[in-house]
N, C-alpha and C positions, 0 to 999 in steps of 0.2 A: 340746280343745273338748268340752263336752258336747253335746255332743252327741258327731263325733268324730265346637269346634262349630263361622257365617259362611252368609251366604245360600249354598246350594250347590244348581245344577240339573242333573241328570244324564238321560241318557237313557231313556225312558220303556220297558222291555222288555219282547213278550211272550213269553211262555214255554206249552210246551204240559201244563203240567201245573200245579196250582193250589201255592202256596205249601209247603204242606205235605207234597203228597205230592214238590213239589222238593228240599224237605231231606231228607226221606225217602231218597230216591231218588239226588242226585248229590252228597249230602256225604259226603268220604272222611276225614271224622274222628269219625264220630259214635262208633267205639269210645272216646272219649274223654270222652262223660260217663258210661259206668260206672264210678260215681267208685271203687270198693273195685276195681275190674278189675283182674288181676296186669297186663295188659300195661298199661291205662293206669297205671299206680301205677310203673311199670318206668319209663316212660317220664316222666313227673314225677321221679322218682329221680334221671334223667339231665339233665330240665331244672337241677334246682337243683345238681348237682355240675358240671355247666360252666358256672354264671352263680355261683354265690359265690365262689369264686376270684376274678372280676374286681372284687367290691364289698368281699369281706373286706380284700381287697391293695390300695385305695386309703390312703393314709397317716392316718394317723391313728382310722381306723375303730375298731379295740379301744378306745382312749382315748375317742372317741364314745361308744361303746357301755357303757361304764363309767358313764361322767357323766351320761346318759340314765338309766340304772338306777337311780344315787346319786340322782337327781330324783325319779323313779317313788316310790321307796320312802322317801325324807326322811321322820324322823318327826314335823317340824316344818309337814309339810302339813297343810290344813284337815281335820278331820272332819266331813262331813256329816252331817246328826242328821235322826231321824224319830221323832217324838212320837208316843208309846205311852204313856199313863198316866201314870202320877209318873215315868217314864225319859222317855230319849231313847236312841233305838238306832243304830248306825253298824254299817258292814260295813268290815272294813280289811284291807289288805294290806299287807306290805312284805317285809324280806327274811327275814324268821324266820315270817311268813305268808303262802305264795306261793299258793296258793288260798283264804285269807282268814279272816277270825274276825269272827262277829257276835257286838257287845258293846255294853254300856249303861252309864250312866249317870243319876244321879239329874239329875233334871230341871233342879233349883235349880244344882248343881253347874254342869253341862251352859254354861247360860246364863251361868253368870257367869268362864265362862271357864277354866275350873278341874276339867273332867272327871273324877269317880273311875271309870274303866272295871272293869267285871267281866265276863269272856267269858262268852257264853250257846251257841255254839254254835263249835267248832271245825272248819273244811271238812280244813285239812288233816289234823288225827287222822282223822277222817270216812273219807276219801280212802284214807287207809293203814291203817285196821282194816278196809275192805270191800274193798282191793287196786281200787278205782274213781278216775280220774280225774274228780271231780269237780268241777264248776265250779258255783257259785252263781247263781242267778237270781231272788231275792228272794222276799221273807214276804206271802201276803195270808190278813189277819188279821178273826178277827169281830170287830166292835166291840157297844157301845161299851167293852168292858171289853178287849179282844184278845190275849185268854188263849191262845184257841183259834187256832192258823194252819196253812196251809197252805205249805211249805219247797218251791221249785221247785230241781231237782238238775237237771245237765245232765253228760253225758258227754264230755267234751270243748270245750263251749262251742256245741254246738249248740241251735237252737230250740226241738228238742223235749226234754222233760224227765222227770225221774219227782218228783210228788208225792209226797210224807208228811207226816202230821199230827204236828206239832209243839206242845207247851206252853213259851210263851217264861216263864211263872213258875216253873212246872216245870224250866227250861231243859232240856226231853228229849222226845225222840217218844213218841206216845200209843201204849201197848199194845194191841192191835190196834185204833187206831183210822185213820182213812181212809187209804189207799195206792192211787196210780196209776199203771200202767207208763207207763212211756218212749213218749210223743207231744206234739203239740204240742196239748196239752189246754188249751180258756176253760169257764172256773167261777168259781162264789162261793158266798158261805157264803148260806142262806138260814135258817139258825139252827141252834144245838149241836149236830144231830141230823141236819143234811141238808144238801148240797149241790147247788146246780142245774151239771149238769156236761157237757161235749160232749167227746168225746174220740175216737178209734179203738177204735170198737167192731167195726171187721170191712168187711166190704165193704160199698161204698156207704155207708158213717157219714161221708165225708170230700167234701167240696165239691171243684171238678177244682183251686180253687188249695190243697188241702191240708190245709184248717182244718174244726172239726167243723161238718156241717148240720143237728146238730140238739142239745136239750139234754134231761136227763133229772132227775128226781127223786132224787136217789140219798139213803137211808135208812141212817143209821148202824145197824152190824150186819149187814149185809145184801151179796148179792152185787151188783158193778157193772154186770153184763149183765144182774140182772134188776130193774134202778129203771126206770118206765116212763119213757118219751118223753113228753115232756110240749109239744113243739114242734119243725118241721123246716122246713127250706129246701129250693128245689132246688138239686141240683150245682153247676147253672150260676153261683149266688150267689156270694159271699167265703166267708158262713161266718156262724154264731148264736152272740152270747156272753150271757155272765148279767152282770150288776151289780148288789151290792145296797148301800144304804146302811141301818146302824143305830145308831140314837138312843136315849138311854135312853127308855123305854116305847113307841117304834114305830120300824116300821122298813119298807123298801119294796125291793121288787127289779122291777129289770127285765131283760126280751129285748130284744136290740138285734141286727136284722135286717142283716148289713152286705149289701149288697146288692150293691156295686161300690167298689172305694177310696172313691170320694166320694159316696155316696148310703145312704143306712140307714133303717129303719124303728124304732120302738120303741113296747112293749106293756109294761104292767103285770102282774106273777105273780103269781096268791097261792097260798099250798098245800092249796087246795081244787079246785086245778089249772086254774082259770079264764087265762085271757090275756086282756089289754080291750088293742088296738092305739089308741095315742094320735093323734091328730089334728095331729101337727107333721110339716112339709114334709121331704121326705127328703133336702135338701139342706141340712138343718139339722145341723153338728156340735155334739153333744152336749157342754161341756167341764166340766159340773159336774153330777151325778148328787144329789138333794136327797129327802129324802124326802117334800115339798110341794111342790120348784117343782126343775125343771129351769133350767139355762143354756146355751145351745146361741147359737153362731156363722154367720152363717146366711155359706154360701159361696154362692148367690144370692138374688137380688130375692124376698120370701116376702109376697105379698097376701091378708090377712086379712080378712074383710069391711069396713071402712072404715079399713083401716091396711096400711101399704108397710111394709114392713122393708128394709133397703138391705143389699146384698151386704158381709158384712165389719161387720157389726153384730151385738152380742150384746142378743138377747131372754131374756126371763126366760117363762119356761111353766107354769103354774099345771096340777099333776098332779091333784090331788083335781075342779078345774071340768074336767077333760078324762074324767076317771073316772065322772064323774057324768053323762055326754053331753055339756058343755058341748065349746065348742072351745078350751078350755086359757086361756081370756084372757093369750093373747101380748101381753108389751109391751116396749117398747121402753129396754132401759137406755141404753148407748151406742153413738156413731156415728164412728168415726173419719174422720179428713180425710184428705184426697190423700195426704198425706205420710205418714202414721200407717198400724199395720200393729196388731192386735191380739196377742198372741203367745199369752199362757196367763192363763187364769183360775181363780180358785178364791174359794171365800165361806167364811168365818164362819157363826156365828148371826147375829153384829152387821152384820157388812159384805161385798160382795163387792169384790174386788179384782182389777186387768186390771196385766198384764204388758205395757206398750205399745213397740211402736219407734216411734222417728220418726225418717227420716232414718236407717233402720236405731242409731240413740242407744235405750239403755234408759229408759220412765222407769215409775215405779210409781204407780197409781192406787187411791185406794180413796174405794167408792161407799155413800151409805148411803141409806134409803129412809125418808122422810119421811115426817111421821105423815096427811100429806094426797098419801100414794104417790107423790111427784116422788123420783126421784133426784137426792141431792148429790156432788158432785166433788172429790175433795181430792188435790191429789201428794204422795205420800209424799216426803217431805226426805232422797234420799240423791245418792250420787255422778251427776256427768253423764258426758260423752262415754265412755260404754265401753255394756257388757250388765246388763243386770239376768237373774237365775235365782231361782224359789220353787223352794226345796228341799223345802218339807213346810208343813201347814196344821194347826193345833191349835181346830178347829172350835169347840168350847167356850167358847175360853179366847180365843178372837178373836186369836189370834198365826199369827206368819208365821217361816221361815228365809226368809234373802234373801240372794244372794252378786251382787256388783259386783265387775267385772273388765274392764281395757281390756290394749291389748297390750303397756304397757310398767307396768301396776302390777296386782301379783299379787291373787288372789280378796281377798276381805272377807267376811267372816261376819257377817252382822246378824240382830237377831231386831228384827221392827216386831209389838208390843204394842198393837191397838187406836189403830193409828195413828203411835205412839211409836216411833223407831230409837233404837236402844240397839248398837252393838257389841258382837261377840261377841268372833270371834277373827279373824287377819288370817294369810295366808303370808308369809313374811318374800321379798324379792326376791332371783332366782334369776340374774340379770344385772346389769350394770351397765347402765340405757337411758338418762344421765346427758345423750348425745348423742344417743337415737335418737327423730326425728320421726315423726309418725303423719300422714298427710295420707286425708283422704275428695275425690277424684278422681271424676270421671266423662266415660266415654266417650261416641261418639256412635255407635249402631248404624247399622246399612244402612237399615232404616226409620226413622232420625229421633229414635228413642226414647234418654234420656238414662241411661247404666248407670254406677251408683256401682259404686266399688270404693275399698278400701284399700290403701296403698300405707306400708309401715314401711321406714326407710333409716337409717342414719346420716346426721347433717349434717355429718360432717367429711368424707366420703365428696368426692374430686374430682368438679364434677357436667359435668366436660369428656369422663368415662370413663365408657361403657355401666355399668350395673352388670350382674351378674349376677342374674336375679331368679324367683325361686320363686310361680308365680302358681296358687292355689287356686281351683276351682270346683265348682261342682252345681248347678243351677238344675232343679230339679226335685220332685215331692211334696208342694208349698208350706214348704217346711221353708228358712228365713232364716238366712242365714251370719253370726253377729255377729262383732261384734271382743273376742277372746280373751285371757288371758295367756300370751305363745309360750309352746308347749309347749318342751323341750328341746334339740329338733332346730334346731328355727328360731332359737331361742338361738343356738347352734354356727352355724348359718349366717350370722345376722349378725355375728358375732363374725368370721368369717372374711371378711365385704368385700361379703357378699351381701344385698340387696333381698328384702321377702316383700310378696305381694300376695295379696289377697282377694278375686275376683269376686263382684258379686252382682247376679248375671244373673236376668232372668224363666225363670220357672218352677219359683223357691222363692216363698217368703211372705215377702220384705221388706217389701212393699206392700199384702198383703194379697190376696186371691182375685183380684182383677182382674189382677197381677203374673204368679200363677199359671199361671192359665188362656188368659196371653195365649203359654205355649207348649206348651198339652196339644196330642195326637194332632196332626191334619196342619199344628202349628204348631209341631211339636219344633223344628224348624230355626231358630227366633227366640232359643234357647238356645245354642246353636253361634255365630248369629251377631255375640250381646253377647261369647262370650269373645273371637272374633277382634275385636270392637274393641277388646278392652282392649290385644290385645295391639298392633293396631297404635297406640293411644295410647300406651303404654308406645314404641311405638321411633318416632313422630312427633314424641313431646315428649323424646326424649333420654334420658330416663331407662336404656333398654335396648334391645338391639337381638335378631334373630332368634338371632343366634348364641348370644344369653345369656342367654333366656328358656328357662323352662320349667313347664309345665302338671302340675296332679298334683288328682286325682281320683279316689272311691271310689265304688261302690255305684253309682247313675245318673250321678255322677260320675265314674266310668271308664269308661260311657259317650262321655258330654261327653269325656273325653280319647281314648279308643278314635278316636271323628271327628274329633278335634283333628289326632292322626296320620295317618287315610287322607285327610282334604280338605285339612288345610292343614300340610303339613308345612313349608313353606318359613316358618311364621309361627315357629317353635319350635327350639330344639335340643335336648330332653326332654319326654318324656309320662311319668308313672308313672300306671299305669291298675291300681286296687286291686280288689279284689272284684270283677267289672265285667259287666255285662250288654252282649255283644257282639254275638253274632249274635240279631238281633232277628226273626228268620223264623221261630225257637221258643222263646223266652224263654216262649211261655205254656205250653209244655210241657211247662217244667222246674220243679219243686218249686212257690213260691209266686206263679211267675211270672205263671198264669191271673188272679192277685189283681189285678194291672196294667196291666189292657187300658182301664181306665177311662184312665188316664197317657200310655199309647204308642199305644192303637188296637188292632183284634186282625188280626195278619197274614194272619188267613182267610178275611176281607173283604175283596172281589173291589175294594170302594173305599180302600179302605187299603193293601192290599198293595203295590204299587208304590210310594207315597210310602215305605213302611218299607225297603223292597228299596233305597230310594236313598240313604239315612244309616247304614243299617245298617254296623258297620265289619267283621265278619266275611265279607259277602258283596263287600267296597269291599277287600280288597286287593289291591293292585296290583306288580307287580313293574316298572314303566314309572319309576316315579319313586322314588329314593332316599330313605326316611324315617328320620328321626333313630332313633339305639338307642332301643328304648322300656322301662321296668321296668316287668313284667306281677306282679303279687300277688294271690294267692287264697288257703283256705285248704279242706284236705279234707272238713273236716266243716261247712264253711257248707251249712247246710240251707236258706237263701230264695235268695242269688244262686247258681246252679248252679254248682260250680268249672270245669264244661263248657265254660262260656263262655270264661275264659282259659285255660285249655289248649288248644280248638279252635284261638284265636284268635292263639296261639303254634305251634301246628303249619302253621296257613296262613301267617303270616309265614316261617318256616324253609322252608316251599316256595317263596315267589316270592322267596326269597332278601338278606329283610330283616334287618337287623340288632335283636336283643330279648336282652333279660335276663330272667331269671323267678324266681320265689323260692313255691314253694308248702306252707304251714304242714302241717302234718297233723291238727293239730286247731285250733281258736279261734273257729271257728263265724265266721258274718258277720262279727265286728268283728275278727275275722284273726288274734286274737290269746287265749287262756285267761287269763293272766298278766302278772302287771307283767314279765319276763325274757323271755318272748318280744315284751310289748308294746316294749322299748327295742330289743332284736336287730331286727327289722324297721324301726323307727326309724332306726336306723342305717344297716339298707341303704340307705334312702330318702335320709339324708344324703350318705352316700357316692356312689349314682348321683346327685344334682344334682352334685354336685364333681367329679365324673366328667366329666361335660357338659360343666358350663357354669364350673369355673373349672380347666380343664388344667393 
């Protein structure tokens, strides 16, 4: 996937000390988020050499874990392309590039199916001429010619990175031209000679969730501690980044104030060092940066003097009348319906184009504006019932990449031309799903509310026998769980007798802002309570029962499973809980955590604290009630979800004397993983504890 809980009331406690200074104070594991700490490091050592044992020795695993990789690395998988001039550029991996190779091809080529690739940039010679495990983080590049780029490097697949300036014609870095150590630095080019840049420049440069508060001028030639400031936030903020787009003969950049996950400000730079802050509501998401009009998503209700804009509707913002004092002449392009969710947009010169669900279904939209300013509608002509993804936008040239994928037929590579789909290249099938049905289900929560989910089986499948079933969730950050091409894993598990499910519970973006919001802060528990319907629809209607269900979740996602395990354990016999923000009493006090309080609430409020205290699953273990083995995954060098959280959250379990697995990476940053070789080894795990489970 590229991307890739149940009402519960508990007793209301107080306590003589405030949240804070209670973790402080009476947690006896806090030596456990020093993450480099010999003794915690000792002790993860000891997690993972008494839990791989029990997942490597399930049968068949090496054989998994093979054919996982052979998939990972097939050289018959798509290339994704991002248009750069007369190329098109791809980053690839496989088993002769296990940190990857950025490489191009000519454009004509590209499109018609028929690639000439020439490497431009090697990670792993890179990697092993500097003795650095580097992991790639992608190119941003000046336009509109984008000669000039910036290479983000990552040491083990963490956040933070080191810059260098790169010539991708040149294919070679600029002799002393820009370099920036190791942070989780936001910048842009603001032309050949300058970068607007926010980075760790020392104490108090860093906002408390971690990211720079403020951005500076920075002057090729010149040292990086002494470009001035040219705008700051306070602490309290997210964090200030730059944006800039350019055109041939103009170009524009902007400040964008993140203010809270869901609220932002944005002002215009010029390099006369002026800021002009625009006049668009801060609940407006930005999703198209223009150097005349902005496109922003409005995540609530925005009243302009005699015009409503509707939550979940994209306006178009007029930057030169907001520049000029005007108030931007906001108008209205689209409006989606109940059913409909907008997902990503992006424009042309000619057209702008919406990425729509409906019914969680992909479909493609492209809008053009009349010469009497009415917008027209048109659906692009491609596949239905699966996902639509824009892989990259050829502004110019009014082209699009487009990949469709449902769960039983692999990606599709389309380029749509000014309207026109034209095939590219296709994956060839990695299964046989000859018999395998895909049903879109919905449950009924505790409040009444109707939650789809997907449900893959075979139909030769006796429907007299539970199946065993692997049930996906996250409901969380408005981020919408579509329907995929099984990865690997899932393959092998249906192949073996087993059911895969997909919740898509409130508090992602299937439905758009209202979905979302209907389970931020003291309505987290409306996410908890869609997955427990699924699961009791899953063993109501036969399909599967407690004993042969299982939950697996990442990031707020093992969260969501974290609670699956302390509230409802009798609903499950598996939780894999990946990455996972556990103990929620200081999740803002770790790494990017502060960034989140918009999402969960902040635990330091006298009126949130107690709701958080009662879903929280690190402070919810229980040794009163029996809960299913659970597979706990993190990895050392994720820099936004603390690894602190499942090691804490595994050393409380082994006190009240729960049964847990644990597996912790030592590098992969967030996505758990560096590499296609560690990305299938963990796969594996993952396959082998559901087998473990749920088919004895």
């Amino acid at each position: 996937m590229r991307v890739q809980l149940g009402v519960f009331i508990l007793p209301i406690l107080s306590f003589v000390f405030g949240a804070q200074a209670m973790a402080n104070t009476d947690d006896p594991f806090l030596w456990l988020e020093e993450v480099e700490g010999e003794k915690a490091l000792g002790y993860v050592e000891g997690l993972n050499a008494a839990s791989r044992p029990h997942l490597e020795g399930v049968s068949g695993f090496e054989e998994s874990r093979a054919e996982i990789l052979k998939q990972l690395n097939a050289p018959d998988r798509l290339a994704y392309g991002t248009f750069r001039g007369d190329y098109v550029y791809n980053f690839w991996q496989d088993e002769a590039n296990v940190r990857g190779l950025i490489r191009r091809s000519p454009k004509a080529a590209y499109i018609a199916g028929t690639p000439a690739w020439e490497s431009v940039l090697d990670i792993d010679a890179l990697a092993k001429a500097e003795d650095k495990n580097w992991v790639y983080k992608g190119l941003t590049c000046l336009g509109p010619d984008e000669r000039l780029c910036m290479i983000s490097l990552s040491p083990g697949g963490t956040d933070a990175v080191e810059l260098r300036e790169f010539n991708l014609i040149e294919k070679a870095f600029v002799e002393g031209g820009f370099e920036v150590p190791l942070a989780k630095t936001w910048f842009d080019w603001v032309d050949e000679d300058h970068l607007l840049i926010g980075t760790d420049y020392g104490e108090g440069s860093l906002t408390e969730s971690g990211y720079p508060r403020s951005q500076r001028l920075w002057k090729r030639a010149t040292a990086l501690m002494d470009a001035p400031e040219v705008f700051s936030l306070e602490t309290d903020k997210m964090g200030l980044s730059a944006v800039s787009k350019h055109k041939t003969g103009k170009s524009r950049t902007y400040l964008q104030s993140i203010l809270t996950f869901w609220t932002s400000g944005i002002a215009v730079f010029d390099t006369s060092g002026q800021v002009t802050p625009l006049p668009i509501s801060e609940n407006a998401n930005i999703v198209h940066y223009g150097v005349d009009r902005l496109l922003a998503l409005m995540r609530k209700v925005w009243s302009v003097g005699d015009k409503t804009f509707p939550a979940g509707s994209l306006i178009a913002f007029d930057v030169n009348h907001a520049a000029n004092g005007g108030n931007g002449a906001p108008e209205l392009i689209f409006t989606p319906t109940a059913s409909q969710a907008i997902e990503t947009v992006t424009a042309t010169d000619a057209a702008v184009y919406i990425s729509l669900l409906d019914d969680i279904n992909g479909q493609l939209l492209r809008l053009e504006q009349t010469p009497d300013g009415q917008w027209s509608t048109a659906t692009v002509p491609l596949p239905k019932a699966g996902s639509l993804s824009i892989i990259d936008t050829n502004e110019g040239e009014d082209q699009l990449f487009v990949t469709f994928e449902s769960f039983t037929q692999p990606e599709t590579l389309y380029l749509i031309d000014a309207g026109v789909v034209a095939k590219v290249d296709a994956m060839p099938a990695r299964f046989d799903a000859s018999d395998i049905v895909t049903e879109q289900r919905f449950a009924t929560s505790a409040d009444g509310t109707k939650v789809p989910y997907y449900l893959v089986r075979s139909s030769e499948r006796e429907r007299d026998k539970p199946l065993p079933t692997w049930l996906v969730g996250y409901g969380g950050f408005e981020i919408a769980y579509k329907p995929f091409y099984l990865s690997p894993h899932y393959q092998l598990w249906l192949k073996a007798g087993g059911a895969f499910a997909l919740g898509n519970i409130r508090g992602g973006g299937e439905y758009g802002p209202a979905w979302h919001q209907a389970a931020l802060l003291k309505n987290r528990h409306k996410a908890c309570a869609e997955l427990a319907a699924i699961l009791d629809d899953l063993d109501s209607s036969g399909v599967s029962d407690p004993a042969r269900i299982g939950v697996m979740g990442g990031s707020n996602g093992g969260l969501l499973t974290g609670v699956m395990l302390t509230r409802y354990p009798d609903k499950h016999n598996a939780a894999i809980i990946g990455v996972p923000l556990l103990d929620m009493l200081r999740y803002d006090k770790l790494l990017a955590g502060a960034s989140w309080v918009g999402e969960y609430g902040d635990p330091d409020d006298p009126d949130m604290v107690d709701y958080i205290r009662s879903y929280s699953p690190y402070q919810n273990v229980s040794a009163d009630t029996l809960y299913p083995e659970a597979f706990i995954f993190t990895s050392t060098k994720d820099d936004r979800v603390h690894p602190g959280h499942a090691r804490k959250f595994a050393a409380k379990l082994s006190e009240a004397g729960q049964p847990f697995l644990y597996y912790e990476n030592t590098e992969g940053g967030h996505a758990g993983a560096s590499n296609r070789i560690q990305a299938a080894y963990r796969a594996a795990l993952e396959l082998a504890y559901m087998r473990r489970r749920l088919m004895p």
